[in-house]
VOGU-3710 file (C-alpha; in Angstrom, 3 decimals, decimal comma):
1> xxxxxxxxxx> 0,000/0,000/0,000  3,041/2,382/0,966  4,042/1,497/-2,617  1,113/2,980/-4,602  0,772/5,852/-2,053  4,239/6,449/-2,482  3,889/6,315/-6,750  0,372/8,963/-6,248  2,651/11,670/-4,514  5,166/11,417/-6,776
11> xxxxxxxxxx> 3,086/11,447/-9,925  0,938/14,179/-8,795  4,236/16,647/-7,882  5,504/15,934/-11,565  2,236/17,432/-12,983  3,884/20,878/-11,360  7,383/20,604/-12,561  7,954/23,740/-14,753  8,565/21,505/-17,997  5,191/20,218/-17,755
21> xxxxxxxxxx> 3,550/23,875/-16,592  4,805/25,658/-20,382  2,915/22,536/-21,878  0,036/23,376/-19,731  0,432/26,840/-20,621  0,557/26,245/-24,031  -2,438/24,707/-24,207  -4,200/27,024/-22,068  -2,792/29,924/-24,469  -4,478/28,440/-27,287
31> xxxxxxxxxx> -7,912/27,490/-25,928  -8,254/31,426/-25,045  -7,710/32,107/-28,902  -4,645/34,279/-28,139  -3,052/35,530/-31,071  0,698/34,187/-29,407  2,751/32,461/-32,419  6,046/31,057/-31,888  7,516/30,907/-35,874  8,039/27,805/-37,257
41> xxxxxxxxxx> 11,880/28,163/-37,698  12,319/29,250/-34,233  10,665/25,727/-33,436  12,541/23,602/-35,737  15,624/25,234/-34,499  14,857/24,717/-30,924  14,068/21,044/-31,924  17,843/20,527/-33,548  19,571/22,155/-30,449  17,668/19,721/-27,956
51> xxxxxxxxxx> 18,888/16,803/-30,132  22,396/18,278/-30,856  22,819/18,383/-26,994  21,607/14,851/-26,821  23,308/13,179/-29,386  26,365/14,868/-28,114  25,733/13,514/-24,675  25,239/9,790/-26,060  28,334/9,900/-28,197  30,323/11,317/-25,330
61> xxxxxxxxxx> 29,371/8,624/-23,109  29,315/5,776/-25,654  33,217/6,522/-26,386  33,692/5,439/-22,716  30,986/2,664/-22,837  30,889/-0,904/-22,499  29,342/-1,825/-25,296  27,787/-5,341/-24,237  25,961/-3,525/-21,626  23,893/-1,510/-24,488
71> xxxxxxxxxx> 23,215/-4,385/-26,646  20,099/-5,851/-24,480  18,447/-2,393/-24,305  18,693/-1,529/-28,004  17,553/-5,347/-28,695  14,653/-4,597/-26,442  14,287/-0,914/-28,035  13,841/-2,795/-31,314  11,274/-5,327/-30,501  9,154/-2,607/-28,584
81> xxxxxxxxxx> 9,231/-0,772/-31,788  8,282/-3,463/-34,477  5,947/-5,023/-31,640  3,641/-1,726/-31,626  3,155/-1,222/-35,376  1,664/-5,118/-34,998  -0,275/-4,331/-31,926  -1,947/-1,049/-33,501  -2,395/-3,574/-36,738  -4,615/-6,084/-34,994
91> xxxxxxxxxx> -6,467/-3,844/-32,489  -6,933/-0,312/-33,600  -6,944/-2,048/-37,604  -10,038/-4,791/-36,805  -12,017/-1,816/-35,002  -15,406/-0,718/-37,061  -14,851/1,787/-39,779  -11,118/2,043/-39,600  -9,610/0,977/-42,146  -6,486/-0,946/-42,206
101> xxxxxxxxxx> -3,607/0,645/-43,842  -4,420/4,024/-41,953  -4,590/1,568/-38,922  -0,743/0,776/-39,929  0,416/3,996/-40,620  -1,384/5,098/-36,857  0,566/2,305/-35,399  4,278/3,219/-37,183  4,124/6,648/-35,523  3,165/6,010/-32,494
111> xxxxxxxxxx> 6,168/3,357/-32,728  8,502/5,936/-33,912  10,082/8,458/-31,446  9,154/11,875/-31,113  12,759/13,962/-30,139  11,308/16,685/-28,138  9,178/14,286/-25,807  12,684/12,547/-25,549  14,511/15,864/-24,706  11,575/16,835/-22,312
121> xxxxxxxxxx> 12,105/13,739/-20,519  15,622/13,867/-20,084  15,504/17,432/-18,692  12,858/16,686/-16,057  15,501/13,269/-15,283  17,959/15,988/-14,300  15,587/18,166/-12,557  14,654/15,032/-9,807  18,363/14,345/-10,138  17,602/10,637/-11,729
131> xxxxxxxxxx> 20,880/8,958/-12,897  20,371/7,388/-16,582  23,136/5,886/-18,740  24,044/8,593/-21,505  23,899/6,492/-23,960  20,563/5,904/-23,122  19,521/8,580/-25,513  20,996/6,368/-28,244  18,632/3,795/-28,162  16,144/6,414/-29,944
141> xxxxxxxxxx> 17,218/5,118/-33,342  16,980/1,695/-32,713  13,098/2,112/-32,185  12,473/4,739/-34,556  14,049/3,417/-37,579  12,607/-0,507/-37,085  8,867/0,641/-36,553  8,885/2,800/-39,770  9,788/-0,310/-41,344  7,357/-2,660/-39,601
151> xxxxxxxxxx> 4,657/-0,146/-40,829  5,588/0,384/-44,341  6,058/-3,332/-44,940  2,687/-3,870/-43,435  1,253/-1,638/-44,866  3,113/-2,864/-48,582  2,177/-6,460/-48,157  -1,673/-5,882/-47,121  -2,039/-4,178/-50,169  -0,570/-6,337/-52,036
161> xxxxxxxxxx> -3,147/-9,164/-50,751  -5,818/-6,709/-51,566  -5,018/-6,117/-55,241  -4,303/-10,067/-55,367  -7,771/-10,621/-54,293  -9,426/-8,145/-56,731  -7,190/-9,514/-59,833  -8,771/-13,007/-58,823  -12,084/-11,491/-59,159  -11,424/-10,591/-62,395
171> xxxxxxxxxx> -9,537/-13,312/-63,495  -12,547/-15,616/-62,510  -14,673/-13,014/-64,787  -12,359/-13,301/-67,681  -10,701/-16,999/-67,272  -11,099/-18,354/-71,079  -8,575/-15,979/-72,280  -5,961/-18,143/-73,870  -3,035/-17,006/-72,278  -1,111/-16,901/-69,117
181> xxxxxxxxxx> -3,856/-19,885/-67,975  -2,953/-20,598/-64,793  -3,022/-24,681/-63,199  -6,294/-23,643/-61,697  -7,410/-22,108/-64,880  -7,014/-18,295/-63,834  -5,084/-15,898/-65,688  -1,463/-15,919/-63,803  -0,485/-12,502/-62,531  3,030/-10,905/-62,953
191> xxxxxxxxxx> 4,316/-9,787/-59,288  7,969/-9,799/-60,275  9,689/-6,830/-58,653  6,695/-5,926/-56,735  8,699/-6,921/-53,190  9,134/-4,567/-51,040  12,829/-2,759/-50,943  13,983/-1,783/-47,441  17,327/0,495/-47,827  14,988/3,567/-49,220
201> xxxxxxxxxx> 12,598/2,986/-46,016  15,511/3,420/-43,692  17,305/5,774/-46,087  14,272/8,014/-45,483  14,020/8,086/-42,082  17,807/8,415/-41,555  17,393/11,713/-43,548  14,421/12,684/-41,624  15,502/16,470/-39,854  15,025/15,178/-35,842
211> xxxxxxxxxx> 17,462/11,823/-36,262  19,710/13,644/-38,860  20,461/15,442/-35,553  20,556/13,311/-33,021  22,860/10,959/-35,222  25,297/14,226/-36,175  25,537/15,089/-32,550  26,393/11,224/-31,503  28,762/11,156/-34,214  30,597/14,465/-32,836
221> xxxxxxxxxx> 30,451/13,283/-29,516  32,233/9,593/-30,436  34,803/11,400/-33,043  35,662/14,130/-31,481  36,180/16,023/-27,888  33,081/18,496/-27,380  32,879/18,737/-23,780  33,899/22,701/-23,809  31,545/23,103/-26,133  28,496/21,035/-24,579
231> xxxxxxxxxx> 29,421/21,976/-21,348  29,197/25,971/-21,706  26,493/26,583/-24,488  24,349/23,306/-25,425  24,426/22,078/-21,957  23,461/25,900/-20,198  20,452/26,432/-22,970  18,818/22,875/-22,482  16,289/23,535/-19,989  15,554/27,045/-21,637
241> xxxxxxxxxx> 14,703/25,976/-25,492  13,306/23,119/-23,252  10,433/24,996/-22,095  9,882/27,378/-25,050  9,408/23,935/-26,783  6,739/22,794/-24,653  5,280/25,924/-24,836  4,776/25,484/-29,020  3,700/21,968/-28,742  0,653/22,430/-25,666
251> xxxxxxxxxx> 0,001/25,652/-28,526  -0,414/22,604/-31,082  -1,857/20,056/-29,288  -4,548/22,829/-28,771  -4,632/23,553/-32,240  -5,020/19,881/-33,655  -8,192/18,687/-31,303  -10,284/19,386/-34,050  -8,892/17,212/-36,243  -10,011/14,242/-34,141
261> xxxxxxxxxx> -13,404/15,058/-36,027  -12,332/14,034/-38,626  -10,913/10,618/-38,010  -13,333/9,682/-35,338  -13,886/8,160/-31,594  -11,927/4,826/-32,260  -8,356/7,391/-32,738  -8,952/9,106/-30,213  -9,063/6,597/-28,005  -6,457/4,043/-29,511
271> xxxxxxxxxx> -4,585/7,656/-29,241  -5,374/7,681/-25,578  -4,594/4,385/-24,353  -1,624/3,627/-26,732  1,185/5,923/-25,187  0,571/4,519/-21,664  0,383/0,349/-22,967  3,709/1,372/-24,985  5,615/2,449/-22,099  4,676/-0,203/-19,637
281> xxxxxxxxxx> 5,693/-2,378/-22,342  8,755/-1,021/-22,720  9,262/-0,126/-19,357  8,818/-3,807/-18,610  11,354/-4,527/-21,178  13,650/-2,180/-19,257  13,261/-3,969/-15,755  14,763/-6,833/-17,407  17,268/-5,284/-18,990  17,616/-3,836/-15,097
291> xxxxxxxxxx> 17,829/-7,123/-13,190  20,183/-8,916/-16,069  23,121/-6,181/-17,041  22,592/-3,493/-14,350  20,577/-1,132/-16,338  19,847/2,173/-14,493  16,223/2,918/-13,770  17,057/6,264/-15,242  17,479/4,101/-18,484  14,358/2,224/-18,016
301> xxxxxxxxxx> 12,460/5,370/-17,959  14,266/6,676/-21,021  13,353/3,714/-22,754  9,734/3,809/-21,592  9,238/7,308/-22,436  10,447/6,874/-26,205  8,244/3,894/-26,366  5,120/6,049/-25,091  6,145/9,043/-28,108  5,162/9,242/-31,321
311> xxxxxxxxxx> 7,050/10,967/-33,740  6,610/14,423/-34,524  9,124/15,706/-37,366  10,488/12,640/-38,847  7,698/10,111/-38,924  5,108/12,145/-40,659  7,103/12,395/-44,254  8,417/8,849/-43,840  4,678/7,272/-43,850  3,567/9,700/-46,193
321> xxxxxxxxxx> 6,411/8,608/-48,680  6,208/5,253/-47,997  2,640/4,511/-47,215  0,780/7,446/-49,787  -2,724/5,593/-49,420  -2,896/5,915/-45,719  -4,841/9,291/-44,747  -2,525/11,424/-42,822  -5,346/13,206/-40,901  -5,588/9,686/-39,184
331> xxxxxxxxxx> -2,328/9,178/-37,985  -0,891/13,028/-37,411  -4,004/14,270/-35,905  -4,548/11,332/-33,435  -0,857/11,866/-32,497  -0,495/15,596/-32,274  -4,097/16,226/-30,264  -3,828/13,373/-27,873  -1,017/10,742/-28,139  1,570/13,360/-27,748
341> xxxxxxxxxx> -0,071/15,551/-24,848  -0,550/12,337/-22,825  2,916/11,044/-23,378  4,088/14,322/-22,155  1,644/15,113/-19,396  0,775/12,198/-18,220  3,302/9,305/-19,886  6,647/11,579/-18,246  5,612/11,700/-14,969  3,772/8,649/-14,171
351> xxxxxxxxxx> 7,091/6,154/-15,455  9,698/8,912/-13,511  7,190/8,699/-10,492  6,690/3,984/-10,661  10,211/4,441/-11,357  11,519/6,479/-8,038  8,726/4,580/-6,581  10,817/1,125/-7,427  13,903/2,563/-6,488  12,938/3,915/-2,635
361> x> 11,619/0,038/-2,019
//
């Protein structure tokens, strides 16, 4: 009982941690109608520094890493990500009136990682003084990249079966034509070439703005020695692009609620529910990872939180590239106006709090 009393206090004092009040605030800004814009490039900006600083972090501490002790959470970051895009597939996809392939593309971003709900979490990490592995940040790709995948392939091959079906249809409708007869008597189809090629999926995503950046920055941090660097400019301006981002994003969660309309009850509450399920997934994941190689709680968190995101800059053009049927008002506005909010508001502190929960028992 002390245990759950314990995980309440701590849960509620996140909800007032100053990360999570310019989120509030945001929000609150935009209900009022307030004519408050925060440009787009300032945003985007704010967005690279956060992951700069991160991936400068990771690469940092992965130069002095032991590199065994990361390969069981990015094997678990991996699974977690191709294991949602198959979850959202056969619940959210079999519900009435969704259909499938906007089902998929739901799933794949809410299995990608969103880099600002990532940065968020970190800071507020530091804030309750919560010791996490560095290179915990790393794991972000590992996730990201493999649930794109998942999706698009998905996404590829149920298609596929679908035009399959409808050329038997026709084939039954036209199966006296004397050629191509099949052993069944049905006109054979040509589906050479059709597979579905992998390298441009990943190529995409790799060149998507948010990992571009968090890749750079682990790259500087392995290659070279940044710490001056990190340590008196990135490093001093985290927490304050920190909450100027929040601030834009409760602004756009705001914004986007309408566009639930338009994709219906079913997203919104697959939206909902999906963060949370992710993370305790994940965070499960991460207590094994714990209890086998020593992994920090700190980490388990981390790789809870990125498993409760959905991506926000990168994911979006990914799908839309490589799934161009799917509707994107499905899948960015149930992310944006719900999936995101909760995975800040509510994912954040309720896996920091069950985590310093586990840790004072």
């Amino acid at each position: 009982m002390d245990f759950f009393s314990d995980f309440l206090a701590l849960f509620l004092a996140k909800l007032q941690s100053p990360t999570l009040g310019f989120l509030i605030g945001g929000m609150v800004v935009a209900a009022v109608n307030s004519r408050l814009a925060i440009p787009d490039a300032i945003y985007k900006f704010i967005v690279f520094m956060l992951l700069i600083r991160v991936g400068l972090s990771g690469g940092m501490a992965i130069r002095e890493a032991n590199l065994l002790q990361m390969l069981l959470p990015a094997v678990f970051a991996m699974v977690t990500g191709i294991a949602i895009v198959f979850i959202g597939r056969y619940t959210l996809g079999l519900l009435p009136n969704v259909k499938t392939v906007d089902a998929i593309a739901t799933a794949g971003l809410f299995g990608a990682v969103s880099g600002s709900t990532l940065a968020a979490a970190l800071s507020l990490m530091e804030e309750e003084n919560i010791l996490y592995e560095d290179w915990a940040g790393a794991l972000y790709p590992f996730m990201d990249i493999p649930a794109l995948v998942t999706a698009i392939v998905l996404a590829s091959v149920y298609l596929s079966k679908q035009r399959d079906t409808a050329h038997q249809d026709l084939s039954k409708q036209d199966y006296i034509s004397k050629k191509g007869i099949t052993a069944r008597g049905y006109p054979k189809r040509d589906t050479a070439g059709q597979g579905v090629k992998i390298w441009p999926i990943i190529k995409e995503s790799l060149q998507g703005s948010a990992l571009s950046a968090l890749l750079l920055g682990l790259a500087l941090g392995i290659l070279t020695q940044p710490g001056t660097v990190y340590t008196d400019f990135f490093d001093k301006l985290f927490r304050g692009l920190l909450s100027i981002l929040m601030l834009v994003m409760g602004m756009e969660a705001t914004a986007r609620l309408g566009e639930l309309r338009k994709v219906g009850l079913w997203y919104a509450l697959y939206a909902f529910v999906a963060p949370l399920l992710h993370g305790f997934i994940a965070f499960g994941f991460g207590m094994i990872a714990h209890f086998t190689t020593g992994f920090s709680y700190g980490g388990v968190v981390i790789l809870a939180v990125i498993a409760a995101s959905s991506s926000d800059i990168s994911g979006p053009p990914t799908l839309r590239a490589g799934i161009p049927s799917a509707n994107p008002s499905a899948y960015i506005g149930s992310s944006t106006a719900v999936g995101t909010p909760v995975a800040l508001a509510l994912g954040i502190p309720l896996f920091i709090g069950l985590a310093q929960a586990l840790m004072g028992n």
